[in-house]
C-alpha positions in Angstrom: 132.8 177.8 66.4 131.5 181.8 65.6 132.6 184.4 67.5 129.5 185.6 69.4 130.0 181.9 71.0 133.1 182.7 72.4 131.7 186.3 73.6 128.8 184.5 74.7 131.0 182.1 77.0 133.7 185.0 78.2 130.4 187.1 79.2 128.8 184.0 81.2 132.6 183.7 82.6 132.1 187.4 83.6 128.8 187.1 84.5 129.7 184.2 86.9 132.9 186.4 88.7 130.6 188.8 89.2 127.8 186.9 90.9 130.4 185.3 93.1 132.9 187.8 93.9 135.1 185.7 97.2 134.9 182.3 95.3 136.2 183.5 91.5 138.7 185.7 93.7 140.0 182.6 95.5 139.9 180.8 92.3 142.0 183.2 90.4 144.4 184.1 93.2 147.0 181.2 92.8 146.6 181.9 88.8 147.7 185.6 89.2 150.5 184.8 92.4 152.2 182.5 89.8 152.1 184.8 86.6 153.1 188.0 88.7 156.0 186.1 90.2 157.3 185.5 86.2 156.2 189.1 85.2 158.4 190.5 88.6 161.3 187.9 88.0 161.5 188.5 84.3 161.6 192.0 84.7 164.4 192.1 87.0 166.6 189.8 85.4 166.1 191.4 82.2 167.3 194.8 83.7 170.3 192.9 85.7 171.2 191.3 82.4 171.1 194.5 80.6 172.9 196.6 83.3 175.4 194.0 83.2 176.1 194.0 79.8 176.2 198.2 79.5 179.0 197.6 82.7 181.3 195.5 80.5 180.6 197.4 77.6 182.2 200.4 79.3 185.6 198.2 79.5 186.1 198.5 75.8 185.0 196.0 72.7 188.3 194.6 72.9 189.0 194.0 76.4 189.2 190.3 77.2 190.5 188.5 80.7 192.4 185.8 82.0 191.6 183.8 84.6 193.4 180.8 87.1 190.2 179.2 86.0 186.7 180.1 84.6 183.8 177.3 83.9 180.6 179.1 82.9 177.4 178.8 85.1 177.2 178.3 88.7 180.2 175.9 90.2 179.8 173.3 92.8 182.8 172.1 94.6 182.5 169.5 98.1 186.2 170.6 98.7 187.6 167.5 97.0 190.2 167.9 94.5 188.3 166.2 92.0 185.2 168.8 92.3 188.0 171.8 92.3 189.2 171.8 89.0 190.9 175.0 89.7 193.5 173.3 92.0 195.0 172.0 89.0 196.1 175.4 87.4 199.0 177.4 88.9 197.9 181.2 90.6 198.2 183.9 88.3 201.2 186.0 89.5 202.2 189.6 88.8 205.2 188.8 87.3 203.5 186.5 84.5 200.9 190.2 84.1 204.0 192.3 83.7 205.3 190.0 81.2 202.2 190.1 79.0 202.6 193.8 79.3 205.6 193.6 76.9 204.2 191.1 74.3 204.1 192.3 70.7 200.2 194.5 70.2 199.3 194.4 74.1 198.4 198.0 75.1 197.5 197.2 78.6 197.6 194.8 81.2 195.8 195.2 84.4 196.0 192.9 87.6 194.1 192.8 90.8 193.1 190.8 94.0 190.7 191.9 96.4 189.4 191.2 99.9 187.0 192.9 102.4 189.0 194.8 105.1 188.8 198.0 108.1 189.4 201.0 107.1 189.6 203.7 109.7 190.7 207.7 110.6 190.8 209.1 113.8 188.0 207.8 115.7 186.4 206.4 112.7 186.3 202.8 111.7 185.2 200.9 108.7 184.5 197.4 109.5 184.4 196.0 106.0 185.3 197.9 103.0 186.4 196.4 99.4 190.1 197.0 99.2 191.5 196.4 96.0 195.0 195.4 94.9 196.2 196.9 91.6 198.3 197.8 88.8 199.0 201.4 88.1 197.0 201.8 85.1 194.0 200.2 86.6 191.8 203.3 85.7 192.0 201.8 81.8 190.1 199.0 82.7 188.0 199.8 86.2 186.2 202.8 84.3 185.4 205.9 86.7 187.7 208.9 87.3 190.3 210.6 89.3 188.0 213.5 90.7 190.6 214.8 93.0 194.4 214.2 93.8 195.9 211.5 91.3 196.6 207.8 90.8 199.8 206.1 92.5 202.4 205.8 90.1 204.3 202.7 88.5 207.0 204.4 91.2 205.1 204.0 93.8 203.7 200.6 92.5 207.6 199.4 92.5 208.6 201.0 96.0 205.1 199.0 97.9 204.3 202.4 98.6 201.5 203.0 101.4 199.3 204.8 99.0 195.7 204.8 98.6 192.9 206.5 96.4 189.4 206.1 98.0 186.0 206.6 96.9 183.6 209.3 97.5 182.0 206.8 99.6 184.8 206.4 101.9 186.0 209.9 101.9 182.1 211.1 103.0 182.4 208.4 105.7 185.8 209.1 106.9 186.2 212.7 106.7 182.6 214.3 106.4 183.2 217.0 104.1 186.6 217.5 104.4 189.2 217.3 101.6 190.7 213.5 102.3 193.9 214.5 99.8 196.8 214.3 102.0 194.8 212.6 105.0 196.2 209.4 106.7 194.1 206.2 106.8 194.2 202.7 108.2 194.0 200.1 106.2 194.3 196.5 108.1 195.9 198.7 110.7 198.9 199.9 108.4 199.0 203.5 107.4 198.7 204.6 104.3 198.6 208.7 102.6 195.5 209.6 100.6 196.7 210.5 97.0 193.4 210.5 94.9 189.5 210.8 95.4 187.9 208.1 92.9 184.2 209.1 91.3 183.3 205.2 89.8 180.9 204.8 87.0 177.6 203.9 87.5 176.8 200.3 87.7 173.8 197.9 88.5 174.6 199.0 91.9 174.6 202.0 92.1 177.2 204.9 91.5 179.9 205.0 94.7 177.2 202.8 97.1 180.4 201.2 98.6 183.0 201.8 100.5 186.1 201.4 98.0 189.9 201.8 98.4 192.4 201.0 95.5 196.1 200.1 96.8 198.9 199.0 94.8 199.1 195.2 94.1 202.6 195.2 95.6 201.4 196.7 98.7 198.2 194.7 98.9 200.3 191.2 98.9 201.8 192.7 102.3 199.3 193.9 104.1 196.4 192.7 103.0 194.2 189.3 105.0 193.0 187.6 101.5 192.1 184.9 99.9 195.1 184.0 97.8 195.4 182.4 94.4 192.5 184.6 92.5 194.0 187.2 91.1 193.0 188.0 87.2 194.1 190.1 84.6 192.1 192.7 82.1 193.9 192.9 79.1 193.3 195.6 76.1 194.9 195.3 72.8 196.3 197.7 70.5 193.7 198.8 67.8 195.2 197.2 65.1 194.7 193.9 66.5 191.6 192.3 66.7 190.2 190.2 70.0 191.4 186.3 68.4 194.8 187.5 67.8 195.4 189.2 71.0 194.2 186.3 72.3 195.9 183.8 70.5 199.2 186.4 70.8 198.8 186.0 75.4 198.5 182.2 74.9 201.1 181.8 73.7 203.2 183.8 75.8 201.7 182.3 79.0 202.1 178.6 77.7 205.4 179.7 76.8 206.8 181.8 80.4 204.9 178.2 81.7 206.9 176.0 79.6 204.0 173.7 78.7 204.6 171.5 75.9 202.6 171.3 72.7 200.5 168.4 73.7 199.4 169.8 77.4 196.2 172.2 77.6 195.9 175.2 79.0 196.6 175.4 82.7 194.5 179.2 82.5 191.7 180.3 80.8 190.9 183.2 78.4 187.4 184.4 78.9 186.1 187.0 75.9 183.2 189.5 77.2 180.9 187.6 75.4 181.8 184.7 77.5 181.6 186.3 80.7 178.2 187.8 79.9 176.6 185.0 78.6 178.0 182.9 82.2 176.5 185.5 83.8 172.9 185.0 82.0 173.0 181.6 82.4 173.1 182.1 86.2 170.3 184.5 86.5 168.6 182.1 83.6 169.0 179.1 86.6 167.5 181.5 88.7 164.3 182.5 86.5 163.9 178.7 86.2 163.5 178.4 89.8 161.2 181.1 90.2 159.1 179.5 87.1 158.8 176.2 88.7 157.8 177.9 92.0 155.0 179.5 90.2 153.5 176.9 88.6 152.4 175.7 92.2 150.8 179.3 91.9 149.1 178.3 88.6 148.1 174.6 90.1 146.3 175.9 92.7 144.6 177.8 90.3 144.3 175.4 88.1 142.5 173.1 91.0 140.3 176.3 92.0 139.0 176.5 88.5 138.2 172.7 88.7 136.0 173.4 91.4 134.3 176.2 90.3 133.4 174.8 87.3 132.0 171.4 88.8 129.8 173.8 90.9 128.8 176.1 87.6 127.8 172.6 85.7 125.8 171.5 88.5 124.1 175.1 88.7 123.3 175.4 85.4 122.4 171.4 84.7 118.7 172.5 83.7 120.2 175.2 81.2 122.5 172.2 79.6 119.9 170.1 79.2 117.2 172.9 77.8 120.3 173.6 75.2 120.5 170.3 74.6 117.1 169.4 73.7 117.3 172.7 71.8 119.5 170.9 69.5 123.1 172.1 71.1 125.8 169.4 70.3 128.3 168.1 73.0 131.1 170.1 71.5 129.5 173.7 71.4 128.7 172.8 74.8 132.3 171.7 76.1 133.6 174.8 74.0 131.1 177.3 76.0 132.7 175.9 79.3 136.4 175.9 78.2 135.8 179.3 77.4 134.7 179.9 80.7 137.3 178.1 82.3 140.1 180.1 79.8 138.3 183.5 81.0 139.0 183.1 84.6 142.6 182.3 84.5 142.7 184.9 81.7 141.3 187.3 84.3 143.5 186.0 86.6 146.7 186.3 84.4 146.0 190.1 83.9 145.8 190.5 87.6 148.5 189.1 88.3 150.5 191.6 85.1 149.3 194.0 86.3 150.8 193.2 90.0 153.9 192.4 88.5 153.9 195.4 86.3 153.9 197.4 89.7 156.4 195.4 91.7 159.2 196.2 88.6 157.9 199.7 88.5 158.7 199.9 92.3 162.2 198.2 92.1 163.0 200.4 89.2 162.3 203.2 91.7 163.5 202.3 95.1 166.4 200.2 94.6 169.7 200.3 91.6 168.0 197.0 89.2 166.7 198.7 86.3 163.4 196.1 86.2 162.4 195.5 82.2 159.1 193.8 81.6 159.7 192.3 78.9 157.3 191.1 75.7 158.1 187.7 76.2 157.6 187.8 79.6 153.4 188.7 79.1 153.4 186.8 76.2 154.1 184.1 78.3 152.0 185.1 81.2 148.9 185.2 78.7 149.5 182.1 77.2 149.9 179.9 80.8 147.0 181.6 82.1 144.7 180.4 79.1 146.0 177.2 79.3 145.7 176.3 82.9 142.1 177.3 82.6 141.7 174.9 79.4 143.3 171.9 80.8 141.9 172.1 84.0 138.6 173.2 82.6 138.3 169.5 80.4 137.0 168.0 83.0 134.2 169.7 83.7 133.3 171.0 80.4 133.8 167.1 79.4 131.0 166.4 82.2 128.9 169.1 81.2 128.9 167.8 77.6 128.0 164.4 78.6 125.2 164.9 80.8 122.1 163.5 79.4 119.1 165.9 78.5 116.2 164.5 79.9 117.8 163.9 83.2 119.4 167.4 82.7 115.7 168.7 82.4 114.2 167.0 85.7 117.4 168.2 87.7 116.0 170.4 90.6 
């Protein structure tokens, strides 16, 4: 087929959405609802996963961790012990961390547990703040920095000190203005002295958005209402050593201070950052896939609209078919034309709906912390789905069209 055929059907295609405006805008609605929900979706998870991956990067290239358990993707547990794996591994415990401390090329090991809990001064309560259990050198592997004050010490760590650094978030909150270094603060109604003001680095949500309070782990375990058993470690190896035999080097201490025998696995797991982030994409990759299917109702209904807007142009235009016909047109230029047509409209309404979902990422890149990303693939995609609705639900009535015969064609009123 030449070229000025395929211009000639896209401007009969135009020519037709023009002529009837509320019909071709019904019939490309559900076509550009479905491709702006992939161009919005894409976007977003595309600057999650990026955010996310500039986050860990900020740990260092070598930090790894170790978890009670870690299976990537999303987990579903009914509560029975056979869909919790984790029940058979023993909890990570502080001692076991301190331990791996003093192993042969470990620089640093840093443990934590968390829980949401209030956090007041004077008249001033916090309902739910993130409260943090940690070691002493958490700073290593949490990022950010001691703005004001200092961190607790390894002292203080040892003595369950009722110490505290807070967050910018917390000290604006708590003490409006005021220097918190020195101030007293509840935390799950036990007092504890502010000794540092904590700036974090900026993350996928946001730099200091939350209310945040780091304690010492020892003091945490006392105090603290939380869910037990899920403490992990960040560990971060000397420079000589690369990631596999630090790795290999915390095995086998922990198999060892475990006493598991050669032929027993595991009863932890060692998760690499590479690990981590791609568990992470596959999570928001489940959720893309949901958001896909749900638009392709979008493009069905479009793809149903374009059925039935193409039955009607056939049956406008029977007298043209059959003067083309008898003009010697064959059945395939004239099931090409109307593909074309059908093609153009979802086209038409694939760009729409880019353009729609070009806007809602540049909007969430604005107003909220996601960094949206449209990215190439992501209008590739739209383009291609968008011609193809309109071709596969255009056969039938091109198919039609081609069929109809010539004489009757020409005595159609």
């Amino acid at each position: 087929m030449s070229l000025s055929r395929l211009f000639e059907g896209i401007g009969i295609a135009l020519d037709s959405l023009r002529a009837n405006k509320v019909r071709a805008a019904l019939t490309i609605l559900g076509v550009a609802i479905g491709v702006m929900v992939v161009i919005a979706m894409a976007a977003a998870i595309t600057g999650v996963n990026r955010s996310v991956a500039q986050q860990i990067e900020t740990l260092g290239p070598k930090t790894f961790f170790v978890f009670r358990y870690f299976q990537a993707g999303i987990n579903i547990s009914d509560g029975s012990d056979e869909m919790s794996p984790w029940r058979r591994n023993p909890w990570l415990k502080a001692t076991e961390a301190e331990m791996l401390q003093r192993v042969l090329g470990i620089r640093s090991v840093t443990w934590q547990e968390g829980s949401n809990g209030p956090v007041g001064a004077g008249s001033v309560n916090l309902k739910s703040v993130n409260v943090l259990g940690l070691s002493p050198d958490w700073i290593l592997t949490q990022g950010g920095t001691i703005i004001s004050g200092r961190n607790f010490s390894p002292l203080e760590y040892a003595a369950d000190a009722r110490v505290v650094v807070i967050n910018d978030r917390v000290a604006e909150q708590l003490f409006a203005g005021l220097d918190p270094i020195g101030k007293r603060i509840k935390i799950f109604g036990e007092p504890f002295n502010v000794v540092g003001l904590y700036s974090e680095p900026k993350s996928l949500f946001g730099d200091s958005e939350s209310p945040y309070v780091a304690i010492p782990h020892s003091t945490f375990a006392k105090v603290a209402d939380y869910w037990k058993g899920w403490m992990h470690y960040s560990v971060i190896p000397d420079e000589a050593l690369t990631v596999g035999e630090a790795q290999d080097r915390v095995t086998t201490a922990l198999r060892a201070y475990r006493g598991l025998k050669p032929s027993q696995e595991n009863n932890f797991s060692l998760v690499s950052q590479d690990k981590l982030l791609d568990s992470f994409n596959s999570i928001t990759s489940g959720f893309f896939v949901v958001m896909l299917a749900l638009s392709s109702v979008g493009l069905m209904v479009g793809g149903v609209g374009v059925v039935a807007i193409m039955m009607i142009s056939v049956t406008e235009r029977t007298r043209e078919i059959g003067v083309r016909k008898a003009l010697g047109a064959t059945r395939r230029e004239i099931m090409f034309q109307f593909l074309v047509e059908a093609a153009t409209l979802t086209l038409v309404g694939g760009i729409a709906g880019m353009v729609l979902g070009g806007l809602i990422s540049l909007a969430v890149n604005k107003f909220t912390p996601i960094p949206a990303l449209v990215p190439l693939w992501s209008i590739v995609t739209a383009v291609l789905a968008s011609t193809i609705t309109g071709i596969f639900f255009g056969l039938y009535p091109a198919s039609k069209a081609s069929r109809l015969d010539p004489v009757e064609a020409l005595r159609y009123e």
